[in-house]
C-alpha positions in Angstrom: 0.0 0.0 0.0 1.3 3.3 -0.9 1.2 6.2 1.6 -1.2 9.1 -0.4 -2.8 12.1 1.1 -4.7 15.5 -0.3 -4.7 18.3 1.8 -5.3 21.7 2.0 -1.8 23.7 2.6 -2.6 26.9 3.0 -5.8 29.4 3.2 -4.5 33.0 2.7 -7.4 35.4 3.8 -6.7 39.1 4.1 -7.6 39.9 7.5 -9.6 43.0 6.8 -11.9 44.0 3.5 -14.8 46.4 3.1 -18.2 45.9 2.5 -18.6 46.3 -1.7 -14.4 46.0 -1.5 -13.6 43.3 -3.7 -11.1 40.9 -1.7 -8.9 37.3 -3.3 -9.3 34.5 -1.3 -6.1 32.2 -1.6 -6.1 28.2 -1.3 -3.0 26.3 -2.3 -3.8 22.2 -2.2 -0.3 20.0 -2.2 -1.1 16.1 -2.6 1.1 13.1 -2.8 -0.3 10.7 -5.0 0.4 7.3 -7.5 -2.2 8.3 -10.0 -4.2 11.1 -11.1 -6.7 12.1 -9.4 -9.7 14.0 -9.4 -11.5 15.5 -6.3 -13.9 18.3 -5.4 -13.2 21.3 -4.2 -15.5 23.9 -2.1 -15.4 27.5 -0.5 -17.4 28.6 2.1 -18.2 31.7 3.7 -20.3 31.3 7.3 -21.3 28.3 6.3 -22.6 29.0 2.7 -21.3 27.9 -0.7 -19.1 30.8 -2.8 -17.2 28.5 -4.9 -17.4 25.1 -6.4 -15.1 23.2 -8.9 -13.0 19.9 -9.8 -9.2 19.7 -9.2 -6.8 17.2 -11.7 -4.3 16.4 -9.2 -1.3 15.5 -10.7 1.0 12.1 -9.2 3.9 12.6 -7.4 5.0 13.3 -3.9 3.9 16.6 -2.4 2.7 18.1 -5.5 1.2 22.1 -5.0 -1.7 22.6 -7.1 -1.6 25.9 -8.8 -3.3 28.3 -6.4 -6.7 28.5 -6.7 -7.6 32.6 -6.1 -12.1 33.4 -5.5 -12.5 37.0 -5.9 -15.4 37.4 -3.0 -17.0 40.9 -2.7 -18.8 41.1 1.3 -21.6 42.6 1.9 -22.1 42.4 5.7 -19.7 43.7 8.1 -18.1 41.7 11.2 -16.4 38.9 11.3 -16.7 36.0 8.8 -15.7 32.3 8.5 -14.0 30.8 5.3 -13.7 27.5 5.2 -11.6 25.7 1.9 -12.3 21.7 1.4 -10.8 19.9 -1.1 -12.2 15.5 -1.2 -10.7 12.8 0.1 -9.5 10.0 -2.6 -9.9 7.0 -1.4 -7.6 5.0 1.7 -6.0 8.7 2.0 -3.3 9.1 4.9 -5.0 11.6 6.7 -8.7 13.4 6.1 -8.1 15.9 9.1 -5.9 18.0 6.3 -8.8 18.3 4.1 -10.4 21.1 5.3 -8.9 24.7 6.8 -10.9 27.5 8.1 -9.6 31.0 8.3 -11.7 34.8 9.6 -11.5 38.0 8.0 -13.1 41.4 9.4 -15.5 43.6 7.2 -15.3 47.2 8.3 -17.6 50.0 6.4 -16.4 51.7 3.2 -13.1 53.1 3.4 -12.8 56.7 5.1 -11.3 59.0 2.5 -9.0 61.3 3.9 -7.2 64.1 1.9 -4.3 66.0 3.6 -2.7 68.7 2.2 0.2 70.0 3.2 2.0 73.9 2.8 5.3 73.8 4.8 8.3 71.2 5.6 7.3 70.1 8.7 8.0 67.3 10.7 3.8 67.3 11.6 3.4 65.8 8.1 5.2 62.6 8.5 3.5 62.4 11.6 0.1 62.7 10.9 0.9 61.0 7.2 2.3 57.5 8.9 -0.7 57.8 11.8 -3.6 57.8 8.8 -2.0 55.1 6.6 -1.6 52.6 9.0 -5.2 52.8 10.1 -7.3 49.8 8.5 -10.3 51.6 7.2 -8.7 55.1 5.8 -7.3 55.5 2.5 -5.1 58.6 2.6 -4.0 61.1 -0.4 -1.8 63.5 0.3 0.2 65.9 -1.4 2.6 68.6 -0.5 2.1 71.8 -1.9 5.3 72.9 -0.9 7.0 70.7 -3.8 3.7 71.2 -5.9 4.6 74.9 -6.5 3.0 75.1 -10.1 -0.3 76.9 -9.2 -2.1 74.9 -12.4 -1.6 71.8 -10.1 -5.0 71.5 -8.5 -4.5 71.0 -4.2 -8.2 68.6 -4.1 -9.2 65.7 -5.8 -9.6 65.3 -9.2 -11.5 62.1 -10.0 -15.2 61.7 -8.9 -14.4 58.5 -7.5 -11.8 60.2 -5.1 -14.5 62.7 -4.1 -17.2 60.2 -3.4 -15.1 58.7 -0.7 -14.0 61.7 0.7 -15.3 62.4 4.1 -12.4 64.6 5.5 -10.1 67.3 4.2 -6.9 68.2 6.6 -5.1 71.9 5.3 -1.8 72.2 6.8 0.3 75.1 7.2 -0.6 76.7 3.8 -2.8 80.3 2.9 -6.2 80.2 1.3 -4.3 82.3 -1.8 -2.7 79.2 -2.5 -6.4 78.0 -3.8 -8.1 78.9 -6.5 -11.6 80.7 -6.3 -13.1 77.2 -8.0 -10.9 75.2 -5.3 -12.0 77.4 -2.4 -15.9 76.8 -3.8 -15.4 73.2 -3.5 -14.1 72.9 -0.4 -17.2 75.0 1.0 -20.0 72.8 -1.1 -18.4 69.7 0.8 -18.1 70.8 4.2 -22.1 72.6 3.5 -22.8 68.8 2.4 -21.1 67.1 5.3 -17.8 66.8 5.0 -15.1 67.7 7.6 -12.2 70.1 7.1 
């Protein structure tokens, strides 16, 4: 009898996503095998079905499948349950290798955060490295202090930028340094909500 075994090696989940983020879900399946051999494999997110296909597993002895990647897009925030499970072939080694579970976090839509910046100052870095490493913001900055053309707009351009947008920081620069149109904007989106 010859030792054979499927399992699943590895489940990659990122550990936070957003709800209507689109987040890849990573399962790598390593087998050691006489023959070929085909078995099912399934994804599962709390418990229901995402993803649902047949695997060719090649012979040989600890063989990695290619990895199989399930864009998933959540829709409910908290914490979820993914469970990978690739079939057993039969008189298999070990079955308690077949299946691996693994959480990920949903938080609400990113918080878009736009900092601009007039001076060198060592408040930049600061407040810069505090907003990126927070899960849920995605940060733009610039620094209008190396942006000295005054045709280079200081706010967002694109209207998917803007629709995130939810706070605008100024840093140590003079209202001249906008334009009328600039100055405008930034007083429709605080009137709408926005924070500055």
């Amino acid at each position: 009898a010859h030792y054979h075994d499927v399992r699943v090696k590895n489940l990659l989940v990122p550990e936070k996503s957003f709800i209507g983020s689109r987040m890849i879900l990573r399962t790598e399946i390593e087998s050691t095998l006489q023959g070929m051999t085909v078995v099912p494999f399934s994804l599962e997110i709390g418990g229901k079905k995402i993803h649902e296909t047949t695997l060719m597993l090649k012979p040989g002895s600890n063989v990695l499948f290619r990895p199989i990647e399930v864009p998933y897009v959540p829709d409910a925030l908290g914490v979820h349950r993914v469970t990978a499970t690739v079939g057993t072939s039969a008189g298999e080694a070990d079955v308690n290798n077949n299946t691996r579970t693994g959480f990920f976090r949903v938080h609400r839509s990113k918080l878009g955060i736009w900092y601009v910046e007039g001076a060198m100052r060592k408040e930049f870095g600061a407040i810069r490295s505090a907003l990126e490493t927070a899960p849920n913001v995605k940060l733009d900055w610039i620094n209008a202090f190396s942006a000295r053309t005054s045709e280079k707009s200081l706010l967002p351009s694109s209207s998917d930028d803007k629709a995130q947008l939810k706070l605008v920081v100024l840093g140590d620069l003079p209202a001249s340094r906008f334009s009328t149109a600039e100055l405008e904007e930034l007083a429709k989106f605080v009137e709408e909500g926005g924070a500055l």
